[in-house]
C-alpha positions as CSV (number, residue, x, y, z in Angstrom):
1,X,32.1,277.6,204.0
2,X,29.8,279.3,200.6
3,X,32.6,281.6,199.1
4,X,30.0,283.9,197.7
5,X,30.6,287.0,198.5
6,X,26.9,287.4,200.6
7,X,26.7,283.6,200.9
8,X,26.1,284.2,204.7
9,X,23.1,285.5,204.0
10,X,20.0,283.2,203.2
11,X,18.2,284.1,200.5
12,X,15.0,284.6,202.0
13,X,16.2,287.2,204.2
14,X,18.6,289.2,201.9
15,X,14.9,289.2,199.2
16,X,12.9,291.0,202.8
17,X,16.2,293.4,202.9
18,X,16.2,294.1,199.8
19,X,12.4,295.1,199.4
20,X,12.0,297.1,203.3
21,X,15.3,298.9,201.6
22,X,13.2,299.9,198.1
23,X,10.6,300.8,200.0
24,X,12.4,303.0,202.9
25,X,14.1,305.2,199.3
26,X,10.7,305.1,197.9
27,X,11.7,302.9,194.8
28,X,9.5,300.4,195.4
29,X,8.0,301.1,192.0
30,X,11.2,301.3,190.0
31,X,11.4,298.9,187.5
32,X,15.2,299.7,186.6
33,X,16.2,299.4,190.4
34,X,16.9,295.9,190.7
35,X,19.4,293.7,193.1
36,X,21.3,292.9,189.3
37,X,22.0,296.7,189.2
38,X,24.4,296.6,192.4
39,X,26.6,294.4,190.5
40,X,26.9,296.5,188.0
41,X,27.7,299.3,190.6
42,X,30.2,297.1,192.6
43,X,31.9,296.2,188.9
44,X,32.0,300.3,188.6
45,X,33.0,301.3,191.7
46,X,36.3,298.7,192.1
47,X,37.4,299.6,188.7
48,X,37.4,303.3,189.1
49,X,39.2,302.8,192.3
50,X,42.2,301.7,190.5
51,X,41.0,297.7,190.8
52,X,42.8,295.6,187.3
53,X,40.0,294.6,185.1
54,X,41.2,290.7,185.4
55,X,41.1,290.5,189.3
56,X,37.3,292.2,189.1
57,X,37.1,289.5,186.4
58,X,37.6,287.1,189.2
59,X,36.0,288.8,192.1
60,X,32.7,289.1,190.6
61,X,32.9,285.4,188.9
62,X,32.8,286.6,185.4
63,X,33.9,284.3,182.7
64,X,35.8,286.7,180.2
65,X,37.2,290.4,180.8
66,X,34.8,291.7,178.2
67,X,31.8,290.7,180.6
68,X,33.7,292.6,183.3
69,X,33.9,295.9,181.0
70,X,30.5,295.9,180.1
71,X,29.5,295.8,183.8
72,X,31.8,298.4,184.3
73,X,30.4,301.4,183.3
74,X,31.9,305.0,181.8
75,X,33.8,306.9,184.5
76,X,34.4,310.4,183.4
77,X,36.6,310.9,185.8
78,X,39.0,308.2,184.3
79,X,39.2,309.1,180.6
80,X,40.2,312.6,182.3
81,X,43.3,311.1,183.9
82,X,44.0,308.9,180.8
83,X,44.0,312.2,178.5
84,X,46.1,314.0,181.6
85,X,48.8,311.2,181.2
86,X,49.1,311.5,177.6
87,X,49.4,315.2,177.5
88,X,52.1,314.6,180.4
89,X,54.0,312.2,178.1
90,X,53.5,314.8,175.3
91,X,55.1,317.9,177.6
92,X,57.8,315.6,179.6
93,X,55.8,316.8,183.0
């Protein structure tokens, strides 16, 4: 049983997806849009969901937790609640 997270996929089909999807947004000509860039938003997407940095360390097979936060990129929307919960501990509320 592969353990990879798409390992039920073959290869050869996932690479057809992957282009018939490019093509259907009209990206087909985007050099930044690349299957490497969906780990990247995965990586981004469990963190700001509240996801600890050391299990998306070990989901996404990364040796050290400073790979994982480079993959996962600024979220605005949590500094805002990291300033909100120093300004609580400030005011007592």
């Amino acid at each position: 049983h592969d353990q990879r997270v798409f390992g039920h996929i073959a290869e050869r089909h996932f690479g057809r997806t992957w282009v018939a999807m490019r093509e259907g947004l009209g990206l087909q000509d985007d050099t930044q849009f690349v299957v490497h860039a969906l780990r990247h938003t995965c990586c981004t997407r469990l963190v700001s969901a509240g996801t600890d940095l050391r299990t998306v360390m070990e989901w996404m097979g990364h040796a050290s937790l400073e790979i994982t936060q480079r993959y996962s990129h600024f979220i605005p929307k949590r500094m805002d609640n990291a300033v909100g919960r120093l300004v609580s501990l400030r005011t007592g509320h």
